[in-house]
C-alpha positions as CSV (number, residue, x, y, z in Angstrom):
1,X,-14.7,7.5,-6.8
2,X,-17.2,5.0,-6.8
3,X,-14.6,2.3,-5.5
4,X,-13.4,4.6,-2.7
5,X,-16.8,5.1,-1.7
6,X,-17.6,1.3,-1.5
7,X,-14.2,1.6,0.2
8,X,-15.5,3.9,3.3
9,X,-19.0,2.7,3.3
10,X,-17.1,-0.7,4.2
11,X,-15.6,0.5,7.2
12,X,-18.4,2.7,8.9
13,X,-21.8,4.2,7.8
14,X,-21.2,8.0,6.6
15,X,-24.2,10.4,5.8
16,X,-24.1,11.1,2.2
17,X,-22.9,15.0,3.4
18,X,-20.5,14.3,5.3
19,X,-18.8,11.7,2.9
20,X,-19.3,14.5,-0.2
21,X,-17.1,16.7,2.0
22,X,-14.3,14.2,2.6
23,X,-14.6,13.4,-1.1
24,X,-14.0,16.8,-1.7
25,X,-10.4,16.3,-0.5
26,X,-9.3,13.8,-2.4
27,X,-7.5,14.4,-5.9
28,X,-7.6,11.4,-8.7
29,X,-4.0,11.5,-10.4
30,X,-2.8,9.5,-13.3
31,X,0.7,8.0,-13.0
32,X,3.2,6.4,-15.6
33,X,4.5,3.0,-14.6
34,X,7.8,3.3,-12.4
35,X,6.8,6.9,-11.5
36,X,8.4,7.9,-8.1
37,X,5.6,9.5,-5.4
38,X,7.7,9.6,-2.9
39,X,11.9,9.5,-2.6
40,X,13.6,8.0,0.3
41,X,15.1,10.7,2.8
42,X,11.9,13.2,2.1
43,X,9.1,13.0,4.4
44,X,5.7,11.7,3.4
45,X,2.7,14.1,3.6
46,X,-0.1,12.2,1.3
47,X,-2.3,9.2,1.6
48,X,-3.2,7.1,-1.2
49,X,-6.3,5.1,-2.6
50,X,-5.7,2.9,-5.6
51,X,-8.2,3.3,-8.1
52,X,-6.1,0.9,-10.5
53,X,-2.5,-0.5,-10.8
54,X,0.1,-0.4,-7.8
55,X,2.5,0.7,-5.3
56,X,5.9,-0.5,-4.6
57,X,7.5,0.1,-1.2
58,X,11.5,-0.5,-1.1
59,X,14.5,0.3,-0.1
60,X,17.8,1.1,-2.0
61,X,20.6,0.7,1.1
62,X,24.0,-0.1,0.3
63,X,23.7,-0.2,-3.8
64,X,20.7,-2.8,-3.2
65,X,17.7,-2.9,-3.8
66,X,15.2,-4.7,-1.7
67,X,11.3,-4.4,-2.1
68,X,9.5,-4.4,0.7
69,X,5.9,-5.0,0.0
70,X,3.3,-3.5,-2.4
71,X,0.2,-2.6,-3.4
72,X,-3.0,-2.8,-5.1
73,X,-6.8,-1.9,-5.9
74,X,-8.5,-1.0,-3.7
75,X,-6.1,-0.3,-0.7
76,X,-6.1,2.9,0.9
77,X,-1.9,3.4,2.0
78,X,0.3,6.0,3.3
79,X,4.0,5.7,4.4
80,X,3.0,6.0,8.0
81,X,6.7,5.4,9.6
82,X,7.3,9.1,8.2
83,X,4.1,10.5,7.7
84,X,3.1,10.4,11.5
85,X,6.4,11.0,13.3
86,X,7.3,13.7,10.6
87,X,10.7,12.0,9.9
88,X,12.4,11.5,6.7
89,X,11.3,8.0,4.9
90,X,13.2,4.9,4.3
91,X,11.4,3.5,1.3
92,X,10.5,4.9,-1.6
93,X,7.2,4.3,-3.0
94,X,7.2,3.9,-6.8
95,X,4.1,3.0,-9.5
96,X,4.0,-0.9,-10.5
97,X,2.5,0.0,-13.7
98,X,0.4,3.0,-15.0
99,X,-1.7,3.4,-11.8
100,X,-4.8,5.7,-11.2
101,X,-5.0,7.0,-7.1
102,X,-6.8,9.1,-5.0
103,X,-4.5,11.5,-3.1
104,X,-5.0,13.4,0.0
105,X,-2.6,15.9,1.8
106,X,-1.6,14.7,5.1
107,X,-3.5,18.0,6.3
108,X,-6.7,17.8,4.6
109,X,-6.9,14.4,6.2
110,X,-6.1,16.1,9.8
111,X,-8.8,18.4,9.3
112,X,-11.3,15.9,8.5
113,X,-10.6,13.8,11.9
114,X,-10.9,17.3,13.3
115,X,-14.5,18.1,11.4
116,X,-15.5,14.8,11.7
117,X,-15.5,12.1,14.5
118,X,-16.9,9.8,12.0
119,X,-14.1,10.0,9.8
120,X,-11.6,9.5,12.9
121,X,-13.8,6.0,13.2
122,X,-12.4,5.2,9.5
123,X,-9.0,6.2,10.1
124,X,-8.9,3.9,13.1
125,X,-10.4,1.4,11.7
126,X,-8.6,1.6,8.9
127,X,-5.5,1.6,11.1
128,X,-6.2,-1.8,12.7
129,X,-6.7,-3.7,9.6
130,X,-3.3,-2.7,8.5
131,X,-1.7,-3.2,11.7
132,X,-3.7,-7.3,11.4
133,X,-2.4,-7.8,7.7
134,X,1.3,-6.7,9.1
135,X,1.0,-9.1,12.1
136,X,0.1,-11.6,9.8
137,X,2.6,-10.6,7.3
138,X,4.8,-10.8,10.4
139,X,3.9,-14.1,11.8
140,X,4.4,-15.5,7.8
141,X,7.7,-14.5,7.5
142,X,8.8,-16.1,10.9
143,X,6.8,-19.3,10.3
144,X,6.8,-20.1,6.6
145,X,9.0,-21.1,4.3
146,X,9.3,-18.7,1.3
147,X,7.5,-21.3,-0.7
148,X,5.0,-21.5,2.2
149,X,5.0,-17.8,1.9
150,X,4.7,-17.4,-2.0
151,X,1.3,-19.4,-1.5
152,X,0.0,-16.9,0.9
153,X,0.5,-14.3,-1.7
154,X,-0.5,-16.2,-4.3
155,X,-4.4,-15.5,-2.8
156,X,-3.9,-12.1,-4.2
157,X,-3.4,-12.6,-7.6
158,X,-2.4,-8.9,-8.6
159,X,1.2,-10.0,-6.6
160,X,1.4,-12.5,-8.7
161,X,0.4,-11.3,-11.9
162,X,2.3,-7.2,-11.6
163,X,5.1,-8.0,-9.9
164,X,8.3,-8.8,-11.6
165,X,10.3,-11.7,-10.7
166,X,13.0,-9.7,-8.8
167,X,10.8,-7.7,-7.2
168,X,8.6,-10.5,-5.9
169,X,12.0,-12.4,-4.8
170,X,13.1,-9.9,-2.8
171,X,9.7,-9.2,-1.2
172,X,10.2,-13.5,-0.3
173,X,13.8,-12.6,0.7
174,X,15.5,-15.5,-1.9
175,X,16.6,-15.3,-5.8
176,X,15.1,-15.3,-8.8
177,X,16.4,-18.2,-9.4
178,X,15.3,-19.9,-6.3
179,X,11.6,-18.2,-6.9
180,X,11.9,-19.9,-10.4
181,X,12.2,-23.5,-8.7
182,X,9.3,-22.8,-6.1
183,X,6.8,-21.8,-9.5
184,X,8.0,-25.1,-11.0
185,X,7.4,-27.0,-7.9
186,X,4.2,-25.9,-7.1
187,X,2.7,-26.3,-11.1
């Protein structure tokens, strides 16, 4: 919990109470490595903080699969295109490798924005740094090159490192085989 705690205390100062009682919330859960959370066509009802490993967001249309992003330590994540407009999911969200998370229920976290006008600060907050990283994210993929691209993510080393070759192709929208010739090129 420590990390989460670091996590919240990052984004807005929280009496020690009040921060015990959102603590109180939260569940730690051990997962296996490719271990489903959610399926695509259910609706998402849980936010997650990775302790340790990661989370893999993709889709599985048409007898492909394409991954859409992931993520690691210390992120706090939920699949908000379902979660918020109760609809059924497009992705589904699978463990990278065995992965440790916090887990909330999507109403235990509506009750603590009710309760708590401080923890409505952190969701907001919390809110606009996603929506920057996926403007940026955005901006990447309509600016770079996939090589240009693969650089960017190479500032997060856990991409780099956990994701397979496939799955970190298809996040860059090319081939293996064209992801092996970037790695060479770059070395």
């Amino acid at each position: 919990m420590k990390s989460f705690t670091e996590f919240i205390q990052s984004k807005v100062f929280i009496t020690e109470e009040i921060l015990q009682e959102v603590l109180s919330k939260f569940q730690e859960k051990e997962y296996a490595p490719h271990q489903v959370l959610l399926k695509r066509g259910q609706i998402a009802n849980q936010y997650y903080f990775i302790i340790s490993g990661g989370l893999r967001f993709f889709s599985d249309e048409n007898e492909n699969e394409h991954t859409a992003w992931a993520f690691f330590e210390g992120e706090f994540i939920t699949e908000i295109s379902s979660l918020a407009p109760r609809k059924p999911t497009r992705f589904t969200i699978e463990t990278i490798d065995t992965t440790s998370l916090l887990v909330i229920e999507r109403a235990d976290m509506e009750e603590l924005y009710e309760r708590f006008p401080i923890w409505q600060k952190f969701g907001r907050k919390m809110w606009e740094d996603i929506c920057i990283q996926q403007i940026e994210q955005n901006v990447n993929y309509q600016t770079l090159t996939a090589e240009g691209i693969y650089l960017k993510l190479m500032e997060n080393r856990e991409f780099i490192q956990k994701m397979p070759v496939k799955q970190l192709a298809s996040i860059l929208g090319i081939t293996p085989n064209a992801l092996s010739r970037i790695r060479r090129n770059i070395k």
